[in-house]
N, C-alpha and C positions, 0 to 999 in steps of 0.2 A: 092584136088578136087575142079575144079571151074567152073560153069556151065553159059552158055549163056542164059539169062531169055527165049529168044523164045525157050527152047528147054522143059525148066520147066516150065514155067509158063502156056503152054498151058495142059497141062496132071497136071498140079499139084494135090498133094496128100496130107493130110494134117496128120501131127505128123510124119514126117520121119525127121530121127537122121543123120546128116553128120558131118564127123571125117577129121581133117589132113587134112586145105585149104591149097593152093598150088600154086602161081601164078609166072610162069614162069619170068626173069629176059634178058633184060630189057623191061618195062613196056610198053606196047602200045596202042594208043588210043588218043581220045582226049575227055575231062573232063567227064570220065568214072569211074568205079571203081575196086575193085578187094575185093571178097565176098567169105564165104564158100558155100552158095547156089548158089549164082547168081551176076556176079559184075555189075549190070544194067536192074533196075526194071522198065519197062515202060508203061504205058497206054495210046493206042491209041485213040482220038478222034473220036468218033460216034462207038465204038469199048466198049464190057463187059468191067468192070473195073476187073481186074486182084486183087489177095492179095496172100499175106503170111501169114499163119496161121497155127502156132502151129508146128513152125519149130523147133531142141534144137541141137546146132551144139557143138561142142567138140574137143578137140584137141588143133592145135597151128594156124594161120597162122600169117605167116612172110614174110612180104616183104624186100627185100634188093636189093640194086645197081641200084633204078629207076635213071632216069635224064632225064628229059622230059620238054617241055616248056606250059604247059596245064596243069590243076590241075586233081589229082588223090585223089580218095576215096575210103578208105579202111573197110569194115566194117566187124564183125564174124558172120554176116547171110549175108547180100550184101552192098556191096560198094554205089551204089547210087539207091533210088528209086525215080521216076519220079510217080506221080499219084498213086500210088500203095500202098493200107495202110497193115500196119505190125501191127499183134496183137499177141498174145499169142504165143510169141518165147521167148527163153530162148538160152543165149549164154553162153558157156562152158568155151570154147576154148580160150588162153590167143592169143591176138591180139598185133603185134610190126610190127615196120615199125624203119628201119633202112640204114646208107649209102645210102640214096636219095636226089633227087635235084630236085629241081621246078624253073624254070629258065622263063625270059620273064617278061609280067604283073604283076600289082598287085596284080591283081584276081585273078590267080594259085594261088592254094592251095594247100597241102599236107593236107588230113582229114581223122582223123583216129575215127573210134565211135565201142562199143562194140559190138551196134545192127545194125548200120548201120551208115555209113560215114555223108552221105548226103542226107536231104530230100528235092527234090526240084520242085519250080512253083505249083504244083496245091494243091487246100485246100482239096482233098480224102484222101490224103495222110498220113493221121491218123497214129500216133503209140500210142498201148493200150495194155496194162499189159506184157508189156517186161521186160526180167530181164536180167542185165546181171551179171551173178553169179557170188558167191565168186570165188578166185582163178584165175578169169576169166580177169586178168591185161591187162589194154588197156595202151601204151608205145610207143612214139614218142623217138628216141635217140637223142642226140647232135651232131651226125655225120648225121644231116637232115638239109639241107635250102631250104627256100622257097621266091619266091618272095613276095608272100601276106601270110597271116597269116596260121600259123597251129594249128585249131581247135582239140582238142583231146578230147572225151567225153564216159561215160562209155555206154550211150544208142546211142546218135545221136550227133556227133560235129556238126554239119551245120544245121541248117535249114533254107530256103531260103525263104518261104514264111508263110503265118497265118498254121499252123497246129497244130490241136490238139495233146497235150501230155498226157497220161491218166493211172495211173495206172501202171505208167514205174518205177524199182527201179535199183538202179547199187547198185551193194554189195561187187565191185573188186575194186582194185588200180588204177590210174587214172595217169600217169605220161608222161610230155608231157618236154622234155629236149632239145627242136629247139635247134641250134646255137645262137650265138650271131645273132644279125640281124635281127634276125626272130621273128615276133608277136606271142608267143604263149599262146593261148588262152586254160584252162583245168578246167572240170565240170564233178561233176558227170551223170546228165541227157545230158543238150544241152551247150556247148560251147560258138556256135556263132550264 
């Protein structure tokens, strides 16, 4: 199950449970992500600020066979939010990203986070009392490379600008196995 933010985030509901993310192979886009709610969270300028709140997803997703030349982010509520701050979710669902390739710049990344990948540009973008549960293993394999580093973390691998962390616990496994070659960087809360 993986949902295009404009299709939730305008109607969004708060405390609904999503099971078994799902993100079709091979990977498309450019430096976007791949989420059980939503793989790309964004807030428009002169536009409501959108949130996530009180999300608790379940399940497994698994990425496998990407090879893309753009970085991709993987997270078990959503892959990348832009402006958009995340509070009171809880992630279930064990997250693994495997047989992938990030090809090209430096700056492609491979970013895998319990709660979400990547948090990036604007200071809204708050994450506050996230958990990512026991059981609930975030897992980069050895059959992954990347041109620039691969951030693995149990709340958010990436964050790109000042954002508050608050109240965030990771309580699962945390295992990030890049290739040789590959910078990999592994944290319970933030990465990189």
């Amino acid at each position: 199950l993986c949902h295009d933010v404009d299709d939730v985030l305008s109607e969004f509901e708060k405390n609904i449970a999503f099971s078994n993310g799902k993100q079709a192979s091979p990977f498309k886009g450019t430096d976007y992500g791949v989420g059980i709610l939503a793989h790309y969270a964004y807030a428009d300028q002169g536009q409501a600020t959108p949130s996530i709140s009180g999300v608790t997803t379940r399940g497994t997703l698994k990425v496998s066979g990407v090879s893309t030349n753009h970085s991709f982010n993987v997270g078990g509520v959503v892959g990348a939010s832009n402006g958009v701050p995340i509070s009171n979710c809880t992630n279930y669902a064990t997250v693994t990203v495997e047989n992938s390739t990030v090809t090209g710049a430096t700056t492609n990344r491979i970013v895998v986070g319990g709660v979400v990948g990547v948090v990036q540009t604007n200071t809204k973008a708050n994450l506050t009392n996230c958990t990512n549960a026991a059981g609930a293993d975030v897992k980069v394999t050895s059959t992954c490379t990347s041109a620039g580093a691969i951030p693995v973390a149990g709340i958010a691998a990436y964050i790109t600008q000042a954002v508050t962390v608050d109240g965030c616990v990771n309580n699962a496994a945390v295992t990030n196995e890049g290739a040789a070659g590959s910078t990999s960087l592994t944290a319970g809360i933030a990465a990189f």
